[in-house]
FIDRENMAR-61543 format. One record per atom (N, C-alpha, C): residue in one letter; x, y negated, z. Coordinates in pm, whole numbers, plus 32768, in hexadecimal, padded with zeros to 4 digits. Atoms other than C-alpha are relative to their C-alpha. Last residue first. Layout:
AXYZ
...
//
This chain:
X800B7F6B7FFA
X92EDD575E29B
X803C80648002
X7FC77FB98038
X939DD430E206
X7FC580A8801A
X801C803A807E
X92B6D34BE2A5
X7FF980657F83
X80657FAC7FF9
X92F0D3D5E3FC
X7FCF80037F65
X7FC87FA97FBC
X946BD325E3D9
X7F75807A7FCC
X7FCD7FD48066
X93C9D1D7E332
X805680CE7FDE
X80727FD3805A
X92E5D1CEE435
X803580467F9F
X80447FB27FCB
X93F5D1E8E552
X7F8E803E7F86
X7F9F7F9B801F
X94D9D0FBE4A6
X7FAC807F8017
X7FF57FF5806D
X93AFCFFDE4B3
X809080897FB5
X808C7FD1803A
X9346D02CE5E9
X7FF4803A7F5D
X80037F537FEA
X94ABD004E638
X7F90803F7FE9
X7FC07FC88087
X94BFCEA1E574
X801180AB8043
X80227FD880AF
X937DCE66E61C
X805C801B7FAB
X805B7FAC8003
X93E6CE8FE7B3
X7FE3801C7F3D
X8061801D800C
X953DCDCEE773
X7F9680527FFF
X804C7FEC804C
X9680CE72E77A
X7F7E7FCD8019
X7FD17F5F806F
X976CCEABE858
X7F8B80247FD1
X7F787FAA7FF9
X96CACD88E93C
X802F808C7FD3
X7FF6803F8074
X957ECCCBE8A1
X809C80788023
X804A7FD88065
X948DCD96E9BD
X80547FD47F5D
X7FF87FBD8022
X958ECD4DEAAD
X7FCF802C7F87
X7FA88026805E
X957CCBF5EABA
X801180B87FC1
X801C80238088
X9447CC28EB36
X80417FDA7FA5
X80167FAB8034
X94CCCD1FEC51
X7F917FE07F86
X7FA07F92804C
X95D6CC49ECCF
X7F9780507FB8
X7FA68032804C
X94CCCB25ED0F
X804F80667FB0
X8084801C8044
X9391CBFEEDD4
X80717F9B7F34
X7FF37F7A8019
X94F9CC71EE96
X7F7C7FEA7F6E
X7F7B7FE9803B
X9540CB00EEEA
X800480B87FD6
X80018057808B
X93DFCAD9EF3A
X80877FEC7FAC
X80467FC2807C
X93D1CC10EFFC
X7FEC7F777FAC
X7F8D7FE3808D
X950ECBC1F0C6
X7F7780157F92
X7FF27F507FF1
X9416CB19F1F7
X805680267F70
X800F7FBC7F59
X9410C9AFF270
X7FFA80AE7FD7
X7F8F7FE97F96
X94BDC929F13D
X7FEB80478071
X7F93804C7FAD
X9360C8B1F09A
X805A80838013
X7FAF8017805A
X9254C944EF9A
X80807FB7804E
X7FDD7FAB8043
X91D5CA63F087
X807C7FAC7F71
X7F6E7FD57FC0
X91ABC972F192
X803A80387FAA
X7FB98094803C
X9097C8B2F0D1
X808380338022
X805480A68018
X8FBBC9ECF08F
X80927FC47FF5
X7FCA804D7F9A
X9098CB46F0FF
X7F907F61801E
X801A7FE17F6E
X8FA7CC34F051
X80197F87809A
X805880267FDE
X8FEECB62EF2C
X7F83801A8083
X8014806B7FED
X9161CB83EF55
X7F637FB58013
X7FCF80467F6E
X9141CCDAEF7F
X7FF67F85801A
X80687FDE7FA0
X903ECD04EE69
X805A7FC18080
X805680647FFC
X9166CC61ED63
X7F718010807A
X800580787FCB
X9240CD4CEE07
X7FB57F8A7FFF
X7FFE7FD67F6B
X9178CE8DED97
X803E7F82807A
X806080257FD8
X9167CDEDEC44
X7FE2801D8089
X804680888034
X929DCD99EBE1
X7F76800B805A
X7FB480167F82
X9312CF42EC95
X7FE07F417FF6
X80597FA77F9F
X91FFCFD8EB91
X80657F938067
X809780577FD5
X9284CEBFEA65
X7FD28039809A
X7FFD80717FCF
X93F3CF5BEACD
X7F7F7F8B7FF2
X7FD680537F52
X9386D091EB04
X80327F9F7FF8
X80627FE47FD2
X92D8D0EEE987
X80097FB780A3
X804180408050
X9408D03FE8B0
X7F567FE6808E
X7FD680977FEC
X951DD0CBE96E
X7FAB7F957FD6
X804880227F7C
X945ED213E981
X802B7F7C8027
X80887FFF7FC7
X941FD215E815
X7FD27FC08091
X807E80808075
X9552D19BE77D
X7F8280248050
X7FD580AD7FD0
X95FBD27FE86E
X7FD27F8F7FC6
X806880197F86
X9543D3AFE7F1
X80037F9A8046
X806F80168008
X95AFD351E68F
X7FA88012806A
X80018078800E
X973BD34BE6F5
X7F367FD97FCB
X8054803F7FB8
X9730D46DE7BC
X7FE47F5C7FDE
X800E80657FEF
X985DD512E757
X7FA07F87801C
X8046806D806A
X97FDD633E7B6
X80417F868014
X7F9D801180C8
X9908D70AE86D
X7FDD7FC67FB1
X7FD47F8F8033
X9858D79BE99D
X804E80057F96
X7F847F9F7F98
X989ED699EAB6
X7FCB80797F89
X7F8D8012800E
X9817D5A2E983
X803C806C804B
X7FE37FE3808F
X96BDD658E999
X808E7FD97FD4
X7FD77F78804E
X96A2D63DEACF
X802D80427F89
X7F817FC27FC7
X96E0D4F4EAE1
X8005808C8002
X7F9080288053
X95B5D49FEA06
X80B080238045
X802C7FA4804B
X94DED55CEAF1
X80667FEE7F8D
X7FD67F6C7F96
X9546D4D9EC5C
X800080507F3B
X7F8180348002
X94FBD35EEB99
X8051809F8027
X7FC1801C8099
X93C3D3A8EAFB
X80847FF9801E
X7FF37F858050
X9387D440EC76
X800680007F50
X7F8E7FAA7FA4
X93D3D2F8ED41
X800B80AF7F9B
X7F8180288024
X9318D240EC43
X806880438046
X800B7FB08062
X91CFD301EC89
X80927FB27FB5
X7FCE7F5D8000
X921AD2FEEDF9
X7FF380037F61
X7F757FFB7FDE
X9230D167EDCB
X801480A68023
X7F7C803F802D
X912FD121ED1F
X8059805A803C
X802B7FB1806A
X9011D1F9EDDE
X808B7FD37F8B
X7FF57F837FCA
X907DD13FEF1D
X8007806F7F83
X7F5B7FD47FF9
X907AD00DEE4F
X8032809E803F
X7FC180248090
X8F17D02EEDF4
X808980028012
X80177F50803A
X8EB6D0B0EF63
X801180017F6C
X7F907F9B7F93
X8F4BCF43EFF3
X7FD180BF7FBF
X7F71804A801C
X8E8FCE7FEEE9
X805D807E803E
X80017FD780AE
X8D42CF5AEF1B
X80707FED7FD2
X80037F7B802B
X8D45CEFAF07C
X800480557FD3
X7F8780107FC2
X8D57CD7CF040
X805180AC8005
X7FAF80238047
X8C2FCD97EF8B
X8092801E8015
X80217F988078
X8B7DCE80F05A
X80657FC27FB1
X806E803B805E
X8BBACDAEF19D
X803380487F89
X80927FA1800F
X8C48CEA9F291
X7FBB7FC47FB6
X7FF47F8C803E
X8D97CE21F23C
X7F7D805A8010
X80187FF8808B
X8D48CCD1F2AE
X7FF9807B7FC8
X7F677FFB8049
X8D50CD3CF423
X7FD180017F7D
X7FD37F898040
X8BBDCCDFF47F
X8089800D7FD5
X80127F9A7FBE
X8AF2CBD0F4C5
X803C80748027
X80B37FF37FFA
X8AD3CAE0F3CB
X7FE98092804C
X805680378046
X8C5ECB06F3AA
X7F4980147FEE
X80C37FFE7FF3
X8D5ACB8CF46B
X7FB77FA97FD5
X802C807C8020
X8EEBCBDEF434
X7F4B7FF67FE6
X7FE9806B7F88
X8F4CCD0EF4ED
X7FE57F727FD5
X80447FC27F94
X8F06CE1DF3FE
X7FEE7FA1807E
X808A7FB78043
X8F1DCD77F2BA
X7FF2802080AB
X8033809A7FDB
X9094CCCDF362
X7F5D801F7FC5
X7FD77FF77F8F
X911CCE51F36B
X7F9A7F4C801D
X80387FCE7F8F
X9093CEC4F241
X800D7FA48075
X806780197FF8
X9135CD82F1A1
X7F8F805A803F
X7FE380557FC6
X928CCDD3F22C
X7F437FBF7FCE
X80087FFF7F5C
X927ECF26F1E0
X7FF57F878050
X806B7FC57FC0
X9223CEEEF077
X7FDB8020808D
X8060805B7FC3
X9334CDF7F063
X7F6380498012
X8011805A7F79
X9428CF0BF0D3
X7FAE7F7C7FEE
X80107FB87F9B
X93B7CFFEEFDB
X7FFC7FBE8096
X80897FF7802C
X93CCCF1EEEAE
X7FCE803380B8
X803880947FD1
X951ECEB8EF33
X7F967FF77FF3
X7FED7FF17F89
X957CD057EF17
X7FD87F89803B
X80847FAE7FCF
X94D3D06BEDA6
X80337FF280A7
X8067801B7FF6
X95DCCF63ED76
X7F878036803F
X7FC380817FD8
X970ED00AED89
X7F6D7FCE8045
X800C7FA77F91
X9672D180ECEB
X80207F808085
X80AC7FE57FA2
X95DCD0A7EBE1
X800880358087
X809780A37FF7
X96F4CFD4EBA3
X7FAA80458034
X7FDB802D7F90
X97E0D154EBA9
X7FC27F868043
X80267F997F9F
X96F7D1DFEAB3
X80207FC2807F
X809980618008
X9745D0A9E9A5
X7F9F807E8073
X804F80517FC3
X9887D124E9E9
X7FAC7F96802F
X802F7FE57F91
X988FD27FE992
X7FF37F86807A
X80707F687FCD
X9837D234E852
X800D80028094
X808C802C800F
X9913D104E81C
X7F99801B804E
X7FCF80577F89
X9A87D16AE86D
X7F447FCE7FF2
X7FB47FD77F75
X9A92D293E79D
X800D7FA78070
X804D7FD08003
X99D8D1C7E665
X7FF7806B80A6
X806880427FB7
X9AB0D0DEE696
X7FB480558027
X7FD47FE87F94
X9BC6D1F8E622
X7F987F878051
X801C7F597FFA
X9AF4D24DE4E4
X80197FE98087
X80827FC57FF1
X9ADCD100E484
X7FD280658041
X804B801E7F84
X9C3CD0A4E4C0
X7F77801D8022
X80587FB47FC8
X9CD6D197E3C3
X7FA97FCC8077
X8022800B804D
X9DB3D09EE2C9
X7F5A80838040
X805F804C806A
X9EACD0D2E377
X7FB280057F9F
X7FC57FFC80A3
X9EF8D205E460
X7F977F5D7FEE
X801D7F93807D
X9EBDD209E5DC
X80357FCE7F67
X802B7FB37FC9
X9EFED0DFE696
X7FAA805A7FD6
X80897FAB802C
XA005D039E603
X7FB78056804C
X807380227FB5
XA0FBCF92E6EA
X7F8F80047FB0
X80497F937F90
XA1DFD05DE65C
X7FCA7FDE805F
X80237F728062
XA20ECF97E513
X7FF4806A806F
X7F997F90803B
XA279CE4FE5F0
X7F8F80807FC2
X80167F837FBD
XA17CCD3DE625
X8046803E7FA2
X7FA17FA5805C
XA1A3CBC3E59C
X7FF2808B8084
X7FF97FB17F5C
XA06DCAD1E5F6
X804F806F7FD6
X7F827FE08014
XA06DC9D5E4D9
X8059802D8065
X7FB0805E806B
X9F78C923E587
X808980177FD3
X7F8A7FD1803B
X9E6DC9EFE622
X80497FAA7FAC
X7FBB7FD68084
X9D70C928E6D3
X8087803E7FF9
X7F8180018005
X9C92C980E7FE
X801E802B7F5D
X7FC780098096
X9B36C907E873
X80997FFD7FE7
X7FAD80408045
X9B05C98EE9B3
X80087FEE7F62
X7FF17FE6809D
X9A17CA2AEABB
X80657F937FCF
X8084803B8033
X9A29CA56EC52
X801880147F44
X7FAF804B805B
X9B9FCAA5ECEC
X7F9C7FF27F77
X7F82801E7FFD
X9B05CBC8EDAC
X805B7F8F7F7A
X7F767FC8801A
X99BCCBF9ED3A
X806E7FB88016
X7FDB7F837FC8
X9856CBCEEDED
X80A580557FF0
X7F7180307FC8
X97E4CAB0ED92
X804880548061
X7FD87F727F70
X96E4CADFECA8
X80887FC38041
X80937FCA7FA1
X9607C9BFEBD1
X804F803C805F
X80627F9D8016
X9752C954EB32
X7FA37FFE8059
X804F7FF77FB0
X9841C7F3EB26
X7F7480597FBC
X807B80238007
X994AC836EA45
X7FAB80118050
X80297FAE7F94
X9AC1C7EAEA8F
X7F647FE97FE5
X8083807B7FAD
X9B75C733E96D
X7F90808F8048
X801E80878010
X9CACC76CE8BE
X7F8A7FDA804F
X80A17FF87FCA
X9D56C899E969
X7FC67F537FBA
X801B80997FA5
X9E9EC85FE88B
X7F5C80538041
X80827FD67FC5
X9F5CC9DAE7FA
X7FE67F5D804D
X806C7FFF8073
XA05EC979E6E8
X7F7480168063
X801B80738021
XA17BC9B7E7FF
X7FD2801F7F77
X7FC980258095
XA141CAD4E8BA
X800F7F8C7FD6
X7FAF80547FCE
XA0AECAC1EA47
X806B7FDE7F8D
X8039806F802F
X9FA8CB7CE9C5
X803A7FA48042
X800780297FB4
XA068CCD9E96A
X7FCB7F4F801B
X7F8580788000
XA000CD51E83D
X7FFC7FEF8096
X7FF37FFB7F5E
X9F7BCEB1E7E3
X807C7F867FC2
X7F6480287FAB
X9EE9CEA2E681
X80007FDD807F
X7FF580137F4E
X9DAECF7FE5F5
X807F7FD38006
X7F9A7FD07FB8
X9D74CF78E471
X7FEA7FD5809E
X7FE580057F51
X9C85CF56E36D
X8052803F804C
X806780057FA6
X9D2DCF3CE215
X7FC67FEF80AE
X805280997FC7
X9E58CF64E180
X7F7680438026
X808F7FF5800D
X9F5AD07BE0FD
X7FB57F8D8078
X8032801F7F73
XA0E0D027E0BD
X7F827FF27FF8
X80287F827FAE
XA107D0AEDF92
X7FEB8026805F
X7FB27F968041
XA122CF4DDEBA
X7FD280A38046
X7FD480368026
XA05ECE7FDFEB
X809180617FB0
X7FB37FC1803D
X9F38CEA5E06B
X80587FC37FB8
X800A801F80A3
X9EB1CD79E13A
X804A80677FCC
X7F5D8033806A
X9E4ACDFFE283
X8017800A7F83
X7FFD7FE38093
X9CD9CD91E326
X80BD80237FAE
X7FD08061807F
X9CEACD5BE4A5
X800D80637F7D
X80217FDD8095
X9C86CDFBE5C0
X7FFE7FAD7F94
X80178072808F
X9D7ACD5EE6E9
X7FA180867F8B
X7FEF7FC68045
X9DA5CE2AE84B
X7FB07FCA7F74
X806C802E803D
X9E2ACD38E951
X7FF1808E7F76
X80047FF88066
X9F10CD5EEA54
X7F677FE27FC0
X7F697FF38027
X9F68CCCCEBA7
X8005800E7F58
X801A7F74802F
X9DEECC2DEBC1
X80D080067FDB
X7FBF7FB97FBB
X9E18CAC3EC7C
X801480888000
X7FAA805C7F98
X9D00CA16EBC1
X803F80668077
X7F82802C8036
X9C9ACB1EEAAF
X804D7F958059
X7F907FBD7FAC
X9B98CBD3EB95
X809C7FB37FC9
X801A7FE27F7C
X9A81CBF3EA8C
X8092801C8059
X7F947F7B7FFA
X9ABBCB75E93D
X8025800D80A7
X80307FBA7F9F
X998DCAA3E8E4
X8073808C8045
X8037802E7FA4
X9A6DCA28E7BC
X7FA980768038
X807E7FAF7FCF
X9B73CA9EE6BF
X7F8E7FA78087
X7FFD80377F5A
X9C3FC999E5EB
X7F8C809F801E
X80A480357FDB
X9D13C9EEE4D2
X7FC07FE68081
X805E808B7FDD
X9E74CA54E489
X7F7880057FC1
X80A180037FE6
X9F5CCB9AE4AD
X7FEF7F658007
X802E80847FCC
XA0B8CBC1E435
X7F5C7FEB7FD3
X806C80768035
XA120CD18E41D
X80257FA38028
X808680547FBB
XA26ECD99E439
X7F7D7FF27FBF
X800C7F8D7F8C
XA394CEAAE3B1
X7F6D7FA7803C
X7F9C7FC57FC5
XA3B2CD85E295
X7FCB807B801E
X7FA880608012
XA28BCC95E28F
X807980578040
X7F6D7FC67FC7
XA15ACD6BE248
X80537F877FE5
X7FC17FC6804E
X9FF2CC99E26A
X80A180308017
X7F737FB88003
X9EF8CCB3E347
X80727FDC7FB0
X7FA17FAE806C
X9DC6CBF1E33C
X807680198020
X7F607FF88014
X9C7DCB77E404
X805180607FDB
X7F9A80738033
X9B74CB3EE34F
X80687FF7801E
X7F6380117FBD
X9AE6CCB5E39D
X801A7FAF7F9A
X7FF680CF806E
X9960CCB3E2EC
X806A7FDB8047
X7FA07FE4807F
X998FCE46E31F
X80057F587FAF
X7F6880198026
X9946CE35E493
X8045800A7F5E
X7FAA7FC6805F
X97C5CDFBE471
X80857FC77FFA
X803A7FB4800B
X9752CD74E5B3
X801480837FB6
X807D802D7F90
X984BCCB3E5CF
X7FBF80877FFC
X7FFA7F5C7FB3
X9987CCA0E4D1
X7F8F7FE38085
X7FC87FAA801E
X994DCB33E43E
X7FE18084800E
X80347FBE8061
X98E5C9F6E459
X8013805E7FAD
X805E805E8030
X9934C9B1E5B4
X7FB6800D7F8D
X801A8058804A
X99EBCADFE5E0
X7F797F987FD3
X805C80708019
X99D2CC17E6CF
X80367F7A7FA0
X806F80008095
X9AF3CD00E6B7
X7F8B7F8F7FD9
X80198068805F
X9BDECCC0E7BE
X7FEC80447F93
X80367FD68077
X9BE2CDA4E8EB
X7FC57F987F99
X806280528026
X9C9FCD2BEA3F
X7FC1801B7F5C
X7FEF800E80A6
X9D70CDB8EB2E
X7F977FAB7FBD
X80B87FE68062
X9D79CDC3ECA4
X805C7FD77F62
X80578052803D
X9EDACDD6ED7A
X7F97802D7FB6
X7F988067800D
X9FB0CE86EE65
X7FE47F8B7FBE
X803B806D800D
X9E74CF54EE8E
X80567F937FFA
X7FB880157F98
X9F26D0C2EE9C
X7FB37F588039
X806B7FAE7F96
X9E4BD105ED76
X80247FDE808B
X809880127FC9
X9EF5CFF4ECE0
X7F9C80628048
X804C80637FCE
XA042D030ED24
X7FA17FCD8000
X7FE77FD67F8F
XA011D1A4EC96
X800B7FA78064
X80407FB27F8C
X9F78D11AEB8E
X8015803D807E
X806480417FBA
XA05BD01BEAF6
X7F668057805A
X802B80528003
XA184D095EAAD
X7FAC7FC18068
X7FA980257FD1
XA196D203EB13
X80117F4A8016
X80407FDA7F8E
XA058D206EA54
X804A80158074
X804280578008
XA0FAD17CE91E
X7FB38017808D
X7F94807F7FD2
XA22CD240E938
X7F9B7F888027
X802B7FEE7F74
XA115D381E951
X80417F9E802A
X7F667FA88028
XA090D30AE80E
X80377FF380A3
X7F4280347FC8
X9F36D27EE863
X8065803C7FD9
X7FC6803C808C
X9DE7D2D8E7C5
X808C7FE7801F
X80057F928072
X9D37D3C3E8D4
X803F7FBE7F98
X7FE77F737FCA
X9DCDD325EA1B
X7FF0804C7F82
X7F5E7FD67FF2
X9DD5D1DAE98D
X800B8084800E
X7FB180488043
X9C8BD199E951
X808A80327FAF
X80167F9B802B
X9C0BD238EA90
X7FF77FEA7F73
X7F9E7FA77FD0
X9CDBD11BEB25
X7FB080987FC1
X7F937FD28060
X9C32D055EA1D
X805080558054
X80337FD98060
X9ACFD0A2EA98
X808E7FE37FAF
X80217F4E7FF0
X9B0ED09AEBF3
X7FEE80007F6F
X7F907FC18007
X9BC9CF3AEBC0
X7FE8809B8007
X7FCD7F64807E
X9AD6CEA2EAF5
X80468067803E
X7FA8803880B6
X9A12CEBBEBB0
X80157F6E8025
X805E806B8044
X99D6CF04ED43
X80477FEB7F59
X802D7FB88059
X9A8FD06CEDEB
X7FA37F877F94
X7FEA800B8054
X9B93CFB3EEAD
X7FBB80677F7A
X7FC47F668020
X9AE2D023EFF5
X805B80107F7E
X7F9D7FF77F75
X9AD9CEB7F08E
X803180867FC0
X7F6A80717FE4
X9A69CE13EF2A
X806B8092804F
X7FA37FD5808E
X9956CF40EEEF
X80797FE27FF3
X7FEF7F787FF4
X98CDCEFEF041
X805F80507F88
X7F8380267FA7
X98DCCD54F04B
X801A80B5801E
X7FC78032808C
X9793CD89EF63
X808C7FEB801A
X7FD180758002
X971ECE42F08B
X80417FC47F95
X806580447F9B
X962CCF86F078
X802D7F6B805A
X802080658034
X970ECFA7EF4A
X7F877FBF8058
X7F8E804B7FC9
X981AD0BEF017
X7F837F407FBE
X7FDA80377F6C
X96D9D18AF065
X80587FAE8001
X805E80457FAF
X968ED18BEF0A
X7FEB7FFB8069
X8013808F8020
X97DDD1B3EE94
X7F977FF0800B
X7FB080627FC5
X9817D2FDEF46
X7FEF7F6D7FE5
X802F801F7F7D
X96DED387EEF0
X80397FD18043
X80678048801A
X972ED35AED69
X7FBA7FE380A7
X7FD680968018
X98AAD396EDA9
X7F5C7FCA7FFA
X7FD8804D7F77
X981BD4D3EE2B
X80207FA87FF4
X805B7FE57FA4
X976ED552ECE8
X80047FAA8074
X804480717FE9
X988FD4B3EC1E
X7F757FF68057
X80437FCE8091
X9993D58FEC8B
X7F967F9F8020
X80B57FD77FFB
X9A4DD4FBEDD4
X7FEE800A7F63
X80207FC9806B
X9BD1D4FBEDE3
X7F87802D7FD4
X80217FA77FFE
X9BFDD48DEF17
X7FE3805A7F77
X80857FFB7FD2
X9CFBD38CEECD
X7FFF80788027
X8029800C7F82
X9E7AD37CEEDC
X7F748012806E
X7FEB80D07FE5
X9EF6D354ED98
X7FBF7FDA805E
X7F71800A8033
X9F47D4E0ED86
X7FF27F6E7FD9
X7FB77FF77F81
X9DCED50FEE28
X80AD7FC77FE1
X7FC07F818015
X9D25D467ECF6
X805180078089
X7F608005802D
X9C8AD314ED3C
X80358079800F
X80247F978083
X9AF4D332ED8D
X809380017FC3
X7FFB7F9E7FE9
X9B59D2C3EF0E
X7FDA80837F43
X80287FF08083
X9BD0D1A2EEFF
X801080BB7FE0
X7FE280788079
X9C24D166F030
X802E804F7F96
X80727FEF8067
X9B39D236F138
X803A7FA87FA8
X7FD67F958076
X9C5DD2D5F231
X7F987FB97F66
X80607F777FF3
X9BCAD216F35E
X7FFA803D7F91
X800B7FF07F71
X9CE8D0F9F391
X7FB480998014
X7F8F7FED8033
X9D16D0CCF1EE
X80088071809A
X80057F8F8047
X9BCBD052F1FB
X804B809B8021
X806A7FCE7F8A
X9C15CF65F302
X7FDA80907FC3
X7FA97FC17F79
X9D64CEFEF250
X7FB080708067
X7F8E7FC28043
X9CB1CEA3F0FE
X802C8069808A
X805E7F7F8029
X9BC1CDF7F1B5
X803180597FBE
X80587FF87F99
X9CC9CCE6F21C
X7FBA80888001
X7F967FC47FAC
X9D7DCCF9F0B5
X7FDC801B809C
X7FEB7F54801D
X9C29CCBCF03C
X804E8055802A
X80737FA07FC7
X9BF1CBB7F131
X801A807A7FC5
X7FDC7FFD7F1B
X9D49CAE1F0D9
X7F8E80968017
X7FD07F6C8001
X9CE6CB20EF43
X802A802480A0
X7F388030803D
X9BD5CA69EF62
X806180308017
X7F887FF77FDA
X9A70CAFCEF2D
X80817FEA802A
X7FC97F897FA6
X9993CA9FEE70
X80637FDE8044
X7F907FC88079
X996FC942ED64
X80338078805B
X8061800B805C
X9860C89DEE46
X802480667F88
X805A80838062
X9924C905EF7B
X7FAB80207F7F
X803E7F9F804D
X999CCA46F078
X7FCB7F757FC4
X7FBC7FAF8068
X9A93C98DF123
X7FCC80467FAB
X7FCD8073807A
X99C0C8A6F1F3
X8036802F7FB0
X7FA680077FF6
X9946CA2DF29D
X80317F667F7D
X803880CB7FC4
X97B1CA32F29B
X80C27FD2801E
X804F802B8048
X980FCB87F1EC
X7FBF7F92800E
X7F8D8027804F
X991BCC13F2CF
X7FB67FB27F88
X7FC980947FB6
X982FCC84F3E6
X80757F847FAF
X806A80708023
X97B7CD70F2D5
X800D7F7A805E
X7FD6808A808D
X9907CDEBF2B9
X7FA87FE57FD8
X7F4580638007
X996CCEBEF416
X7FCC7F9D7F50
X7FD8804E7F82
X97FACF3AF474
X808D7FB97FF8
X8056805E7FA9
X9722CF66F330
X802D7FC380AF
X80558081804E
X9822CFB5F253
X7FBB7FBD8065
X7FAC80658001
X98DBD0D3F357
X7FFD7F707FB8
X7FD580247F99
X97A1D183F3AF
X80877FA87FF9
X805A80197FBA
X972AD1ADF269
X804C7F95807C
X7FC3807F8036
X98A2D220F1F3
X7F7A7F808046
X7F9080687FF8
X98A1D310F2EA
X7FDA7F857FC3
X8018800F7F77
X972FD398F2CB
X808C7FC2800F
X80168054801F
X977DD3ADF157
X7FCA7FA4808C
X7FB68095806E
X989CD461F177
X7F8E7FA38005
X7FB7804B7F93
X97D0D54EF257
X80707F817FE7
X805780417FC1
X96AFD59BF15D
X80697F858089
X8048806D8067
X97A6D5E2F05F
X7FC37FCB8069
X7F5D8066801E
X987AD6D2F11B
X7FD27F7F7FCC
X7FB480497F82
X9716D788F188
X80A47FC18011
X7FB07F7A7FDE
X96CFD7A0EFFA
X80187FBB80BC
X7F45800E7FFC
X95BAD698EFA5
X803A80948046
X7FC7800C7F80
X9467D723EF65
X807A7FF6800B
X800E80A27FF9
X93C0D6C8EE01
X80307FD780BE
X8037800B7F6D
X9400D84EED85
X80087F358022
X800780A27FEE
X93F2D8C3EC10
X7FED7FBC80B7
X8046801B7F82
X9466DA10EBC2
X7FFF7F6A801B
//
């Protein structure tokens, strides 16, 4: 049975969270604390609390670490009411990486390891931080991993550099993919390590200035230098990281869209809203055809991204892994949600490219998007290769 009507539990979650984005933490968004590089950690801890105030923190986190425990259906209507502020994801601790390694952790963890570090992080004691990316390296395609493992004892010792690594300024932990060097019967390859980033071998070397500015403790280039981690700060088996990315990937290149598709939403309301009341040769712009067309083009966008997104989650709440529908809809809604802002802004004219409204800082997060967990053409290209096979 196929239905496209939320459940009345669904509809009212999203009427909370709604109502709590747009009146306690959009006033928080012209806030000196929210900067070029997101967030700082003062505000989050701030928004953190407010959350925390009307039951809605972090709410896709298993009940036995405190969340609601939403399936991905509802995480998809929950996080687009929580992304109708880019300061929405922050306050509810549902924004990557950390929703995507706290669900991470939950299915790969050992339970010492989730004792550890999940249970204070769900709790929000601190953010984390996901290192894979590489300068010339692990990216797009994770199997060009430069950085290396090797055994020393009961230990690794990790070195190389990762960059764009979202969140790494002031993150408690960090979760490292790295290459390990086999060694006699000790088995190698890709691997997942849990470090803490207050270690020594870990340097933030240099803070990169991005298009988005939307994350907590902004981007980073960070080297490993003979970075030593104990033998049960493995996360899962060695020599199996592929498999366990793969668990952290899928569902969230879903969660971006479900994030986003909610900033899509609020600059569509914000250019309706200036279409109807802004006048030109006579007339509220929006009755001029052109203009008119813009605003009923996104409209058409954005329900047909809202239901690639309702559809691919279904399919996970039954057991698919869902890694070729996620290539699709991560591929299909983030050009659909690119282009729906690019109208806002041109709806807007001169205002649209300034500070005076979030849709140019939303018109920003959602062209970086198009390169984030994965690039539109190397999923086009997984996608072909996939149908290819017949």
């Amino acid at each position: 049975m196929i239905s496209f009507e939320p459940t009345p539990e669904q509809d009212a979650l999203r009427q909370r969270i709604e109502s709590f984005v747009m009146e306690q933490i959009v006033p928080y968004e012209k806030d000196p604390r929210n900067t070029s590089h997101g967030p700082t950690e003062e505000l989050r801890i701030e928004l953190n609390a407010l959350a925390r105030e009307v039951g809605l923190f972090a709410p896709q986190v298993p009940q036995e670490w405190g969340g609601l425990g939403l399936d991905h259906v509802s995480m998809a209507i929950a996080f687009e009411a929580c992304g109708l502020s880019p300061l929405g994801p922050i306050a509810m601790h549902c924004a990557a990486p950390d929703e995507g390694n706290m669900n991470l952790l939950d299915k790969v963890a050992t339970e010492a390891q989730k004792q550890r570090w999940l249970k204070p992080f769900a709790a929000g004691e601190f953010r984390s931080c996901f290192s894979m990316t590489e300068p010339w390296g692990a990216g797009a395609d994770p199997s060009e991993l430069k950085t290396k493992a090797r055994y020393d004892g009961e230990d690794f010792v990790v070195s190389g550099v990762k960059w764009l690594i979202t969140g790494a300024q002031g993150a408690g932990f960090t979760i490292i993919f790295c290459d390990v060097e086999a060694e006699g019967d000790k088995p190698g390859g890709p691997t997942m390590l849990i470090s803490d980033m207050d270690a020594e071998g870990i340097a933030l070397t240099r803070q990169l200035d991005t298009l988005d500015s939307s994350f907590t403790g902004g981007h980073w280039e960070v080297t490993f230098d003979n970075l030593r981690i104990p033998a049960e700060n493995v996360l899962g088996e060695v020599g199996q990281g592929f498999r366990y990315v793969q668990v952290r990937l899928a569902p969230a290149r879903l969660t971006h869209c479900m994030r986003w598709l909610g900033g899509a939403v609020r600059a569509q309301g914000i250019a309706l809203d200036y279409a109807r009341k802004r006048e030109a040769f006579g007339k509220p712009i929006g009755r001029h055809g052109e203009i008119g067309a813009m605003l009923a083009e996104n409209e058409m966008e954005l329900q047909q991204s809202r239901l690639l997104v309702w559809w691919a989650c279904a399919l996970l709440d039954q057991g698919e892994q869902g890694r070729h529908e996620s290539s699709m809809v991560k591929t299909a809604v983030s050009e659909a949600l690119f282009r729906v802002a690019d109208r806002c802004v041109q709806v807007l004219g001169g205002m649209g490219v300034t500070g005076d409204t979030v849709v140019e800082q939303i018109f920003r997060e959602t062209r970086a998007f198009r390169i984030y967990d994965g690039p539109s053409e190397v999923h086009k290209w997984a996608i072909s290769r996939r149908i290819m096979k017949g």
